[in-house]
C-alpha positions as CSV (number, residue, x, y, z in Angstrom):
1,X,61.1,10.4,-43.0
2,X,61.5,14.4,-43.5
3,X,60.0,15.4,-47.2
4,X,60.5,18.5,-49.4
5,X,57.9,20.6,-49.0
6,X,55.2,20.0,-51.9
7,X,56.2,23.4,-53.4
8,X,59.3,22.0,-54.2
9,X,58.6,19.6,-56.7
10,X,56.3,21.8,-58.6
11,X,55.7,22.5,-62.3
12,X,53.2,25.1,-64.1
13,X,50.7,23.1,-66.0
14,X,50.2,25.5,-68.2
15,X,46.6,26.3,-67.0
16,X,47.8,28.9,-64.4
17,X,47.9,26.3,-61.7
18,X,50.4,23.8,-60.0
19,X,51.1,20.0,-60.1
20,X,53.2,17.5,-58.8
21,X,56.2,16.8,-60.8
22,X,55.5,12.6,-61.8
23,X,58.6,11.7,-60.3
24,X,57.2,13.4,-57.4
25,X,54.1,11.5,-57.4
26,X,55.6,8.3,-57.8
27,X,58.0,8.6,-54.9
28,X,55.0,10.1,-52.4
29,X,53.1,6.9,-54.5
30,X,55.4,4.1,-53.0
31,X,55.7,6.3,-49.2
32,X,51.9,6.1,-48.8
33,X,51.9,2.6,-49.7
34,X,54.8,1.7,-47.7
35,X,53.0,3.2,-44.6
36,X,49.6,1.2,-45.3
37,X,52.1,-2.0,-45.9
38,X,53.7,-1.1,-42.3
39,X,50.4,-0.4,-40.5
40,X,49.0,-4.0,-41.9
41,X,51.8,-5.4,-40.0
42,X,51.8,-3.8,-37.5
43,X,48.0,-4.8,-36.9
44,X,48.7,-8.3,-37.6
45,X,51.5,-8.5,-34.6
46,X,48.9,-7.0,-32.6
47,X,46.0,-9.8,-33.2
48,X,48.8,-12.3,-32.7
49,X,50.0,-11.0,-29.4
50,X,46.6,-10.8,-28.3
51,X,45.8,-14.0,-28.8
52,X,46.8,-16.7,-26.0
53,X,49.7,-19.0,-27.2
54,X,52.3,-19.5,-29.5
55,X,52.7,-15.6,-30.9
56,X,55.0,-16.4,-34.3
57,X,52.5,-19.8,-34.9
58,X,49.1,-17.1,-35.3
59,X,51.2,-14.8,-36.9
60,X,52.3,-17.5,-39.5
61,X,48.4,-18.3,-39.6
62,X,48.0,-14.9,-40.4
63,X,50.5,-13.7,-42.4
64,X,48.8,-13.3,-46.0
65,X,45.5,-11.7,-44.8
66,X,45.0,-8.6,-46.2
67,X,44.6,-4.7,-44.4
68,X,40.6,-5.2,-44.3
69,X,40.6,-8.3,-43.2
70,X,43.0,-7.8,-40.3
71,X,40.9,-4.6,-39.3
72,X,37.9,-7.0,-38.9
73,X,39.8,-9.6,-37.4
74,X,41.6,-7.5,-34.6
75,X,38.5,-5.2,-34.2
76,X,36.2,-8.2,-33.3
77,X,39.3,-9.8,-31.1
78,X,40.1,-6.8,-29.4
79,X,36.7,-6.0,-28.5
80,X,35.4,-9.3,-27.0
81,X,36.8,-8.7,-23.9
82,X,35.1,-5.4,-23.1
83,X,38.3,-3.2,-22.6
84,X,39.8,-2.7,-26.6
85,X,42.9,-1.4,-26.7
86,X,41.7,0.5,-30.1
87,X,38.9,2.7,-29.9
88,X,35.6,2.0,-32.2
89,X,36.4,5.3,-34.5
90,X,40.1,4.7,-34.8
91,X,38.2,1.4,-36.3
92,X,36.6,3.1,-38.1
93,X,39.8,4.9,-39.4
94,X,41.5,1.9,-40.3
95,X,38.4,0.7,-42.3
96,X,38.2,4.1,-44.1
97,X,42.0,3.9,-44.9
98,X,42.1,0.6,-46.4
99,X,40.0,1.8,-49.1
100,X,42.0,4.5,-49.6
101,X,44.9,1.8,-49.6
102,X,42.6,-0.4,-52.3
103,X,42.6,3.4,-54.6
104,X,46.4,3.8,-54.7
105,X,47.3,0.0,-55.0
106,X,44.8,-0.7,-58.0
107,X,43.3,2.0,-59.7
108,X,44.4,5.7,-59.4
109,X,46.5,5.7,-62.0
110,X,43.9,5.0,-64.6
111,X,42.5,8.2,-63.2
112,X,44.6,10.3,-65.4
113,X,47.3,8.2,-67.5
114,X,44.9,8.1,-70.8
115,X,44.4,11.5,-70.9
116,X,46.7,13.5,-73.6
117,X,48.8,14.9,-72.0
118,X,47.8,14.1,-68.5
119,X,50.4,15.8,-66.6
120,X,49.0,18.7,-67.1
121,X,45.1,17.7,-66.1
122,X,42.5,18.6,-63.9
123,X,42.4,15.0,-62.9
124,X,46.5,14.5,-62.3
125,X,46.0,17.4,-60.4
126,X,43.1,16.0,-58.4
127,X,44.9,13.0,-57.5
128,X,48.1,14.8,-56.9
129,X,45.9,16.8,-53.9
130,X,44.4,13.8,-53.3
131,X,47.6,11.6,-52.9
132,X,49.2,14.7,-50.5
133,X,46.4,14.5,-48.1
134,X,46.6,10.8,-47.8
135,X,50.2,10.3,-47.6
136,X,50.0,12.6,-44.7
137,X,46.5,11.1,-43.1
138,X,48.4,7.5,-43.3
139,X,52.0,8.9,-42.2
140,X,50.4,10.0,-39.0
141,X,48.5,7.3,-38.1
142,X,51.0,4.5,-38.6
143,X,53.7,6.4,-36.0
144,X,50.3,6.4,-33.7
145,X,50.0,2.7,-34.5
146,X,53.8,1.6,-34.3
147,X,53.3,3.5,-30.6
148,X,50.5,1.0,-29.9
149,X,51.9,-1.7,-31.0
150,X,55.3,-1.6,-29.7
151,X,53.7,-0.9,-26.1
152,X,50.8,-3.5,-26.0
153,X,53.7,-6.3,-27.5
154,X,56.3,-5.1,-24.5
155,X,53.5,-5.1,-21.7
156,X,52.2,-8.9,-22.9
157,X,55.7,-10.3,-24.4
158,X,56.1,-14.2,-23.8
């Protein structure tokens, strides 16, 4: 998904520096989270194709665990055999990004919203940076992880 360039949804905030328009935010908001949503998935076809049997029943099984507990689930799975197919620090990775996932589902918005006039914070701006660097942290890593998974599921499809 091609974006504007940051600088193209900017407004002065009236200290001399820049932030994110909120529209701006909200729409990079929803992308980051749609890319956490995609790479939970895309984890949980994983475990089920890794495990020997039925692949839709485990998926079914696991269908309402969350990000962190597929991480755990598919890190301890993957490794038993000796040969994962994910490597201990992009586990590492994946933990580290669910938290970030647990801050911009639950609570970054309360970061700045009961400021007056927030938009035009030190602490909008902060999680405007903040939200940039993790929508494009999270971006990356889920084409890596759709790569992965769309191989590992065509090499073991039954």
């Amino acid at each position: 998904m091609t974006r504007k360039a940051l600088c193209d949804g900017l407004t002065n905030n009236n200290s001399g520096g820049y932030c994110m328009t909120f529209n701006d935010f909200k729409v990079l908001h929803s992308e980051t989270v749609m890319y956490y949503q995609i790479i939970e998935h895309d984890l949980k076809y994983i475990y089920s194709y890794m495990l020997k049997g039925d692949i839709d029943e485990h998926f079914n099984k696991i269908e309402n665990r969350t990000l962190g507990q597929m991480v755990k689930m598919l890190k301890e799975l993957d490794q038993s055999d000796g040969k994962p197919l994910i490597s201990s620090s992009d586990y590492n990775f994946l933990s580290q990004i669910t938290d970030n996932r647990n801050l911009w589902c639950h609570s970054n918005f309360t970061e700045f919203i009961y400021i007056k006039d927030w938009i035009y914070s030190k602490e909008y701006q902060k999680q405007c940076e903040k939200l940039q660097k993790d929508h494009d942290r999270v971006s990356k890593a889920c084409d890596i992880l759709e790569e992965i998974r769309i191989d590992y599921c065509a090499k073991h499809r039954r």
